[in-house]
TORPA-4810 file (N, C-alpha, C, O; in nm, 3 decimals):
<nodes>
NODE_1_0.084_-0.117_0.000_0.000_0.000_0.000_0.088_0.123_0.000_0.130_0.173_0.105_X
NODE_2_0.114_0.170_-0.115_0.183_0.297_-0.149_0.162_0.411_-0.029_0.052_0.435_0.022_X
NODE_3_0.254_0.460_-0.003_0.226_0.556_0.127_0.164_0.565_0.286_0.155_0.653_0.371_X
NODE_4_0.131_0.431_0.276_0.107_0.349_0.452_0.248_0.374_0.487_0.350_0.358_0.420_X
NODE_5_0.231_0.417_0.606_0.380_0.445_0.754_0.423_0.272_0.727_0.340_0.203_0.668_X
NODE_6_0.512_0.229_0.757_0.614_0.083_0.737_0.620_0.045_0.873_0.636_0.135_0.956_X
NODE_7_0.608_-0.094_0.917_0.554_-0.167_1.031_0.689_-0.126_1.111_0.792_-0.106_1.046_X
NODE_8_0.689_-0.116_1.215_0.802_-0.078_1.314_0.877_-0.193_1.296_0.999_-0.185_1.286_X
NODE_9_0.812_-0.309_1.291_0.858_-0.454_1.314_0.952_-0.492_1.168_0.911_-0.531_1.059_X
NODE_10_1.108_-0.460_1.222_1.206_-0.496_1.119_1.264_-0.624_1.066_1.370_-0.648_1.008_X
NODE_11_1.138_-0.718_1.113_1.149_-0.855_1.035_1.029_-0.878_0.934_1.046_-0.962_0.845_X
NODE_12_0.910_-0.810_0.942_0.827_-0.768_0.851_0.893_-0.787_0.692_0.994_-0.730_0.651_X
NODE_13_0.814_-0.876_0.620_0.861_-0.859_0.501_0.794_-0.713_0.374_0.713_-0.621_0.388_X
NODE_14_0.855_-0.746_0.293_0.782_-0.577_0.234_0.836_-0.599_0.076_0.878_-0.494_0.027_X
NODE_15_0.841_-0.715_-0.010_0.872_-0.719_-0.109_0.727_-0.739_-0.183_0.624_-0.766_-0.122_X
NODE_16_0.736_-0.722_-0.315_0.597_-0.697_-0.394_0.637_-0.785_-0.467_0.541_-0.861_-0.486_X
NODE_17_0.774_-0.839_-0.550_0.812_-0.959_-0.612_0.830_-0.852_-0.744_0.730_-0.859_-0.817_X
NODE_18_0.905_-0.778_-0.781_0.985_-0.670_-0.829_1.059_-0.605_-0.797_1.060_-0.598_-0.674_X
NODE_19_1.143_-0.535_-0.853_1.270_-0.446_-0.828_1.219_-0.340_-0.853_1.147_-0.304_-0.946_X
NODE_20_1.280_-0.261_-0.720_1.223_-0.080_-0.736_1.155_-0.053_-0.877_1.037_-0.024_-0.895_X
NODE_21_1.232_-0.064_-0.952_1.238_-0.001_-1.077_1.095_-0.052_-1.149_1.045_0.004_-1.246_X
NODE_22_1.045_-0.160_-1.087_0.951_-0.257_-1.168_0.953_-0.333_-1.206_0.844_-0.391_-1.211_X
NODE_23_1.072_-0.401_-1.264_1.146_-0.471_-1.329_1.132_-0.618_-1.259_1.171_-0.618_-1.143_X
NODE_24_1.085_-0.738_-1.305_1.131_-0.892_-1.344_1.246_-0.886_-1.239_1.322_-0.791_-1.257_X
NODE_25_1.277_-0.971_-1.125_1.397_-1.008_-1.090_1.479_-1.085_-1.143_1.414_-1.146_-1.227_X
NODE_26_1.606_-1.127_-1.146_1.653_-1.250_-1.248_1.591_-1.348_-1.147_1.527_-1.311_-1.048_X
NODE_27_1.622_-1.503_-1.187_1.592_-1.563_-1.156_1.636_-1.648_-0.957_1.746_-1.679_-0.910_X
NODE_28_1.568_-1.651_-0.927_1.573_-1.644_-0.729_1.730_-1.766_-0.706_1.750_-1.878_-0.754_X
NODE_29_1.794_-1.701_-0.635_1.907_-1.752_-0.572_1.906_-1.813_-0.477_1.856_-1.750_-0.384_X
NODE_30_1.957_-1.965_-0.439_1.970_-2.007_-0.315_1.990_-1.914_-0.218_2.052_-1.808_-0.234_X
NODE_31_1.919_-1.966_-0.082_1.956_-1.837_0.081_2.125_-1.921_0.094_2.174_-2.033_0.081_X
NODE_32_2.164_-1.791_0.125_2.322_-1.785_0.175_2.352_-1.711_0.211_2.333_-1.611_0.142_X
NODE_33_2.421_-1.690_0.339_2.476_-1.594_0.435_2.609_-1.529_0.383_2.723_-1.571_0.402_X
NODE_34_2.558_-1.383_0.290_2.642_-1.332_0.202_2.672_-1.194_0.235_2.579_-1.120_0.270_X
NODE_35_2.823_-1.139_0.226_2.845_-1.027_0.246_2.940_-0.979_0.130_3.021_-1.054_0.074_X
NODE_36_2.926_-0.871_0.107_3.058_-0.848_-0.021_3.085_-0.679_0.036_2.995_-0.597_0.048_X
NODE_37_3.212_-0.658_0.063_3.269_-0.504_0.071_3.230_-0.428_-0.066_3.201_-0.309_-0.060_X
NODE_38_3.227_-0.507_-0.209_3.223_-0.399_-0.263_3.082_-0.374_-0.313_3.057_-0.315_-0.418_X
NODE_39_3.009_-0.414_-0.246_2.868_-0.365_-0.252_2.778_-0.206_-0.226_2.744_-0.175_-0.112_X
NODE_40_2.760_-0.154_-0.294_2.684_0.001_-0.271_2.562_0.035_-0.379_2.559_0.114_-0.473_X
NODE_41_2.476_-0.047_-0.333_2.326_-0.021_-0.374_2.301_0.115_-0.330_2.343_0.187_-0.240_X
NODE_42_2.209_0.127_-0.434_2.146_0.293_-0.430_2.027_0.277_-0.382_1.954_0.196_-0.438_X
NODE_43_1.984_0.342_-0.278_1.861_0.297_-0.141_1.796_0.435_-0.173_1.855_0.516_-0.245_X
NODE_44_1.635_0.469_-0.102_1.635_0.573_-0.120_1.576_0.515_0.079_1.574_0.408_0.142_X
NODE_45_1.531_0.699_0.116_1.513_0.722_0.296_1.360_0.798_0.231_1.343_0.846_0.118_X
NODE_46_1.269_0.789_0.338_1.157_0.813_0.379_1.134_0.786_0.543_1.142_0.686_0.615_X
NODE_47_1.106_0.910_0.562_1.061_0.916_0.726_0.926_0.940_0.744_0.856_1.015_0.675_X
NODE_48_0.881_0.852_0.868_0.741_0.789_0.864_0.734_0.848_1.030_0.684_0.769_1.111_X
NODE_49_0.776_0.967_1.075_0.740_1.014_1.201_0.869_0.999_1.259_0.955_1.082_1.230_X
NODE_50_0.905_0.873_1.365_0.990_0.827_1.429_1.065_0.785_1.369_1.174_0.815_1.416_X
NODE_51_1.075_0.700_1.245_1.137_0.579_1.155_1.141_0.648_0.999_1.067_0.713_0.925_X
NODE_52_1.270_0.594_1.001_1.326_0.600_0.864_1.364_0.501_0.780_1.467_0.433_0.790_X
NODE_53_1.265_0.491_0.683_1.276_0.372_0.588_1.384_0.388_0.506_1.412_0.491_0.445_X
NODE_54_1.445_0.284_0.506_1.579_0.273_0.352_1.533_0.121_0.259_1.544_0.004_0.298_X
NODE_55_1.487_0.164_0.148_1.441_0.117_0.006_1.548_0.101_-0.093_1.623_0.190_-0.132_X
NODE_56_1.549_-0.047_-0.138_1.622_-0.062_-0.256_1.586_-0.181_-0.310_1.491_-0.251_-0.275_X
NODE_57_1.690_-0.210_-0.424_1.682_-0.361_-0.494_1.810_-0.395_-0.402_1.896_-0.313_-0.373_X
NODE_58_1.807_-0.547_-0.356_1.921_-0.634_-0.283_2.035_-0.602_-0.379_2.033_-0.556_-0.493_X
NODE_59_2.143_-0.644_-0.293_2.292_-0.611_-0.427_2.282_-0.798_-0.473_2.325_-0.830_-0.584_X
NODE_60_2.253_-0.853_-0.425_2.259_-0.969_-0.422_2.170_-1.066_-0.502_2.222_-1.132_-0.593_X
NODE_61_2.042_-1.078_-0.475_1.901_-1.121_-0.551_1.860_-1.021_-0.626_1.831_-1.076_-0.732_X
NODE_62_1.836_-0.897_-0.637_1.816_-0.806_-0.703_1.658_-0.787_-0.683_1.599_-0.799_-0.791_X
NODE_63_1.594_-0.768_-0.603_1.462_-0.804_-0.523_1.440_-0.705_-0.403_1.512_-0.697_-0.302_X
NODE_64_1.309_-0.619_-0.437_1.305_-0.512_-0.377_1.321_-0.588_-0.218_1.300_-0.703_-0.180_X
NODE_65_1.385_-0.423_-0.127_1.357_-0.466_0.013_1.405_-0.364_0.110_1.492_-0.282_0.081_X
NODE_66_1.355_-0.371_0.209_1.320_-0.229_0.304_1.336_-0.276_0.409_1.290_-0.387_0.437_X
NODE_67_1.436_-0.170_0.534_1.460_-0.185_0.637_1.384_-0.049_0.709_1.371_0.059_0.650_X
NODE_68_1.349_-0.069_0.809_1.331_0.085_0.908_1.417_0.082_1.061_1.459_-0.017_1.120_X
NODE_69_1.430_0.232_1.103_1.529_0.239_1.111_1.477_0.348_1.234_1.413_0.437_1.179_X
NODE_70_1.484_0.369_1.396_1.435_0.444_1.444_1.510_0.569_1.423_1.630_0.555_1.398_X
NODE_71_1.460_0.693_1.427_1.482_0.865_1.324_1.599_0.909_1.430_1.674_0.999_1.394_X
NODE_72_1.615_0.861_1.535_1.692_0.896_1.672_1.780_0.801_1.700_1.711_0.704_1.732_X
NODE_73_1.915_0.764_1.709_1.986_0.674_1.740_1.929_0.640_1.880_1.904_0.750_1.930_X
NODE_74_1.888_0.516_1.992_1.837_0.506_2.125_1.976_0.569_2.204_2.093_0.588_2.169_X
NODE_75_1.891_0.594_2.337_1.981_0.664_2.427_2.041_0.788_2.368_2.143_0.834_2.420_X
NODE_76_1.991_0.840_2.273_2.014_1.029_2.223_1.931_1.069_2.184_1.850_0.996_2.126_X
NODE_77_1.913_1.182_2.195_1.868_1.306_2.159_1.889_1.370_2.025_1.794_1.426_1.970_X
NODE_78_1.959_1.368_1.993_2.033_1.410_1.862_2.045_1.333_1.758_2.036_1.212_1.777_X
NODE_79_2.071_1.387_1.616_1.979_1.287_1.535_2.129_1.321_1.450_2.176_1.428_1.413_X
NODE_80_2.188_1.162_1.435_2.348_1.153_1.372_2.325_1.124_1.213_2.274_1.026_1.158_X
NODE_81_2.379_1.243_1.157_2.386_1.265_0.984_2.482_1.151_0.949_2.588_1.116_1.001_X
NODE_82_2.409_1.100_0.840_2.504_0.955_0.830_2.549_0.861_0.855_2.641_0.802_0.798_X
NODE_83_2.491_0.834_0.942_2.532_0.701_1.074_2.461_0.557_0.925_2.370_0.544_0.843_X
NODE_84_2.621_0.460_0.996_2.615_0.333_0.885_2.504_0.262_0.964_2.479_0.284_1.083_X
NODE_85_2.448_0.183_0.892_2.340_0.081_0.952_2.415_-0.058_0.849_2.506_-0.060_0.767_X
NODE_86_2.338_-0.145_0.895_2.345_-0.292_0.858_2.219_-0.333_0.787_2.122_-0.375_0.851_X
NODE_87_2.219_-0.325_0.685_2.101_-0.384_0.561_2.104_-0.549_0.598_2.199_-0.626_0.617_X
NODE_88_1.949_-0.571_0.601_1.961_-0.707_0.534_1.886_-0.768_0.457_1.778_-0.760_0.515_X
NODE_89_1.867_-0.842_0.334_1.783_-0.842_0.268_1.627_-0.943_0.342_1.594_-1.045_0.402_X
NODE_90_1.580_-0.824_0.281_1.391_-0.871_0.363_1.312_-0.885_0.261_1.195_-0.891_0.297_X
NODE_91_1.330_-0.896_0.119_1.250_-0.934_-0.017_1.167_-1.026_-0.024_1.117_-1.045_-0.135_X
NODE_92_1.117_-1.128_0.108_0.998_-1.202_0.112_0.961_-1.312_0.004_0.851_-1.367_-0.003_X
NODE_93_1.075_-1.339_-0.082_1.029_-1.458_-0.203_1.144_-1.569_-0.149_1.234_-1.571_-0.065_X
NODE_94_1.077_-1.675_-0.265_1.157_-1.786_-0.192_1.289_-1.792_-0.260_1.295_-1.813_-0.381_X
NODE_95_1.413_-1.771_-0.175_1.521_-1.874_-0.144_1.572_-2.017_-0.099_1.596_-2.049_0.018_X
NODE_96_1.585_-2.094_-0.203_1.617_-2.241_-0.143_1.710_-2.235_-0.071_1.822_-2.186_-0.087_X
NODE_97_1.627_-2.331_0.081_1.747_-2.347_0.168_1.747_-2.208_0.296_1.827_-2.182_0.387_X
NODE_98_1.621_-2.141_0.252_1.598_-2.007_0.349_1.578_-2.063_0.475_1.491_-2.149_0.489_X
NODE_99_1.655_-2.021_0.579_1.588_-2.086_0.702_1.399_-2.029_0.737_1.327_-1.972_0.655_X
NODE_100_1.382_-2.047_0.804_1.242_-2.032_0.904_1.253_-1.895_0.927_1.186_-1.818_0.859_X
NODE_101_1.319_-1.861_1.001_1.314_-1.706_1.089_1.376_-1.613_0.999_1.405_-1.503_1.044_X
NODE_102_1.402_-1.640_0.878_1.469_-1.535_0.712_1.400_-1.510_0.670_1.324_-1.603_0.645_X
NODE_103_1.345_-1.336_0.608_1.275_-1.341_0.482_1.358_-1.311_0.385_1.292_-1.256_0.297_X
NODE_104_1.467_-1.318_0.356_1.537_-1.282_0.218_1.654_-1.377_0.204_1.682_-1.476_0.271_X
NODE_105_1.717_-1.321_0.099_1.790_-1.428_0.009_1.957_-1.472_0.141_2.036_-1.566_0.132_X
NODE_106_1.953_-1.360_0.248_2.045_-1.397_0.311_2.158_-1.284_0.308_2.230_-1.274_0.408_X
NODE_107_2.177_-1.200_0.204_2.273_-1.075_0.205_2.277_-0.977_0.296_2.170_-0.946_0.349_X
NODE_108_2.365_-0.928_0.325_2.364_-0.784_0.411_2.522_-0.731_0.390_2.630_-0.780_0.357_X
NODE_109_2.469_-0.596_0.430_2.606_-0.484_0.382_2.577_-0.362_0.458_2.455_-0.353_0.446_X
NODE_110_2.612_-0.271_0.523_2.637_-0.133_0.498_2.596_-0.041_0.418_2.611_-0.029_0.297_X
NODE_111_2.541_0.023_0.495_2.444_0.159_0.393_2.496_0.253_0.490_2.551_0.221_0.596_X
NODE_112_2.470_0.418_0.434_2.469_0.539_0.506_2.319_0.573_0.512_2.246_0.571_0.414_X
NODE_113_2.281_0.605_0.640_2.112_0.671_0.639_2.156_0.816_0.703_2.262_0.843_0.759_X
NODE_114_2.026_0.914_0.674_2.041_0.995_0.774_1.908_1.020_0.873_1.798_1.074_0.864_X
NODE_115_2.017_0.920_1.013_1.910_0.843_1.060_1.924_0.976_1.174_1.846_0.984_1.269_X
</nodes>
């Protein structure tokens, strides 16, 4: 639902079974616990009050997916420009071999928000 606030709950899945763009994913990748340094997906931020959503296609499956992100680091007051977070993919389709408690293909990396 285009423009509904995003569930606080950051295991919530939130994939539509497309890439931002609209686009066909290639074809679904075994789940595997994947990290790559040279990864830098282009995310976009939306703030939903408290929470700041970061939106993209996975670097990995290529399969939309969304993290939120509280607007205030806890225990401050002050709201840190650029602070790295930890992505992980939440794209909600099937990965063979996904455990139980996973919704995505298993990737995660490093993003900048301005959380």
């Amino acid at each position: 639902m285009a423009g509904d606030a995003p569930s606080a709950n950051r295991n919530e899945r939130v994939d539509e079974g497309t890439t931002a763009a609209g686009e066909q994913p290639a074809p679904t990748l075994a789940w595997a616990r994947e990290y790559d340094p040279s990864w830098q997906p282009a995310f976009t931020e939306s703030t939903f009050g408290a929470l700041v959503q970061v939106a993209g296609d996975c670097p990995r499956c290529h399969h939309h997916t969304a993290m939120n992100f509280p607007a205030v680091i806890p225990s401050s007051t002050v709201k840190a420009a650029g602070q790295v977070v930890t992505m992980f993919c939440k794209c909600g389709l099937p990965h063979e071999g996904r455990p139980d408690d996973d919704f995505g293909c298993g990737a995660y990396w490093g993003a900048v928000a301005e959380l």
